[in-house]
ROLUM-302587 format. One record per residue (C-alpha): chain; z, x, y; residue in one letter. Coordinates in Angstrom, 1 decimal, m for minus. Last residue first. Example, Ala and Ser with C-alpha at 12.3 -4.5 7.8 and 13.67 -1.06 7.14 Angstrom:
BEGIN
<pt "A" <7.1 13.7 m1.1> "s"> <pt "A" <7.8 12.3 m4.5> "a"> 
//
This chain:
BEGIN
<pt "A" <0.2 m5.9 m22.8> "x"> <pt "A" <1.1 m3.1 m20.5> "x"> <pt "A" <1.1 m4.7 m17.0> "x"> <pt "A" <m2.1 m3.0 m14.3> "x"> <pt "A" <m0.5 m0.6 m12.3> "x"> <pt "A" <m0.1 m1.1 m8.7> "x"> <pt "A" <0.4 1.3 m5.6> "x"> <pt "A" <3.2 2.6 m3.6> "x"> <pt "A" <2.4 6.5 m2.7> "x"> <pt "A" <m1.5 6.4 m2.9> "x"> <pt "A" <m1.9 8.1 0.5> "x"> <pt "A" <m3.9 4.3 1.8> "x"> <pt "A" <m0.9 2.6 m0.1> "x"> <pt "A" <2.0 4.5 2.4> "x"> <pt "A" <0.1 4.3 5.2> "x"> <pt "A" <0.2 0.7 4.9> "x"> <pt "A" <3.3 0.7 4.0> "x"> <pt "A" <4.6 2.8 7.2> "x"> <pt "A" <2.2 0.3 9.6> "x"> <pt "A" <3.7 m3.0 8.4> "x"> <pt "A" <7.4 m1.2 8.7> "x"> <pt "A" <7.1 m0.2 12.8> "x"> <pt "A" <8.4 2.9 13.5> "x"> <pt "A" <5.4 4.9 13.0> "x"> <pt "A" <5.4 8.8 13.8> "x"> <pt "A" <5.0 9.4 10.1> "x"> <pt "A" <5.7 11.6 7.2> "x"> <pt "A" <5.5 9.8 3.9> "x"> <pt "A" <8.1 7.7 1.1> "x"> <pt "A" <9.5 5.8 4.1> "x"> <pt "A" <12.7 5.2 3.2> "x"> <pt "A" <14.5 1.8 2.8> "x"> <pt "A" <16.4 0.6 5.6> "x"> <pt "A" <16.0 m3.2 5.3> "x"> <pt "A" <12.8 m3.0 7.6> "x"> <pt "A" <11.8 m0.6 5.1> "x"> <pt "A" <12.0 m3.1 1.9> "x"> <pt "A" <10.8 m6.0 3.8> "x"> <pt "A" <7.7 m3.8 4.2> "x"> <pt "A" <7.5 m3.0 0.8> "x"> <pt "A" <7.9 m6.7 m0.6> "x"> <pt "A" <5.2 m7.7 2.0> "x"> <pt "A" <2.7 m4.8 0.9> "x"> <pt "A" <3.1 m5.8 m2.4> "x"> <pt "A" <2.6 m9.5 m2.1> "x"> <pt "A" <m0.8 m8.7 0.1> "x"> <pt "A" <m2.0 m6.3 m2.1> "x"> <pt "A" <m1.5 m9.0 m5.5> "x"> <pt "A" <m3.3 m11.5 m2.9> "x"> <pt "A" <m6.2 m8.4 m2.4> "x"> <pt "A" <m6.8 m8.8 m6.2> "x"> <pt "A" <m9.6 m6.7 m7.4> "x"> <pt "A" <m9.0 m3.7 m5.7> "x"> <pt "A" <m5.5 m3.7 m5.9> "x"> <pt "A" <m5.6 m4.0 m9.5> "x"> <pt "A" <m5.7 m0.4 m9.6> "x"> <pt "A" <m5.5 1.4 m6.5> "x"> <pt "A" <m4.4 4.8 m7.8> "x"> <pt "A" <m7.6 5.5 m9.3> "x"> <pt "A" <m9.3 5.4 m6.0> "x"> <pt "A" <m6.7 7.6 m5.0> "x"> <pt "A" <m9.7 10.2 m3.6> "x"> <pt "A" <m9.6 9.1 0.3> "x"> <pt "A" <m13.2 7.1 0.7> "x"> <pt "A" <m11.7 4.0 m2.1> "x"> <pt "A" <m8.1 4.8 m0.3> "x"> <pt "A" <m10.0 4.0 3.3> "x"> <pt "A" <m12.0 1.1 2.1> "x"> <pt "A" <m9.0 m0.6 0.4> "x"> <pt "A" <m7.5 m0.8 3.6> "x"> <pt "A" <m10.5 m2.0 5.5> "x"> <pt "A" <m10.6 m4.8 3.4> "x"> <pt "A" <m7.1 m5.4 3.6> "x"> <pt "A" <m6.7 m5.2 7.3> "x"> <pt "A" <m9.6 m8.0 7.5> "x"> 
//
């Protein structure tokens, strides 16, 4: 259900473009956003501004701003 309201918010936000596959393929979204998230709690940067501490909120933020996204593989 997060997903879904995920991809909402960057479709109404203007990175539309920057979602890719993700819109296609919420299991790719779902991979990414656990490799991110393991990637924070492991002391990682967040690549935005925010209060959150917690590393499932930080990547979420970070996909809806169209900071971590993914690209389709050159073929």
């Amino acid at each position: 259900m997060i997903l879904f309201y995920l991809i909402q918010a960057v479709r109404q936000s203007g990175n539309r473009n920057k979602i890719g596959i993700m819109d296609e393929n919420k299991y790719l979204l779902t991979k990414m956003m656990a490799k991110r998230a393991k990637q924070l709690f492991a002391g990682a940067k967040p690549l935005i501004k925010t209060k959150s501490k917690k590393p499932v909120a930080i990547t979420l933020e970070e996909v809806k701003e169209g900071k971590i996204f993914l690209k389709e593989p050159n073929n």
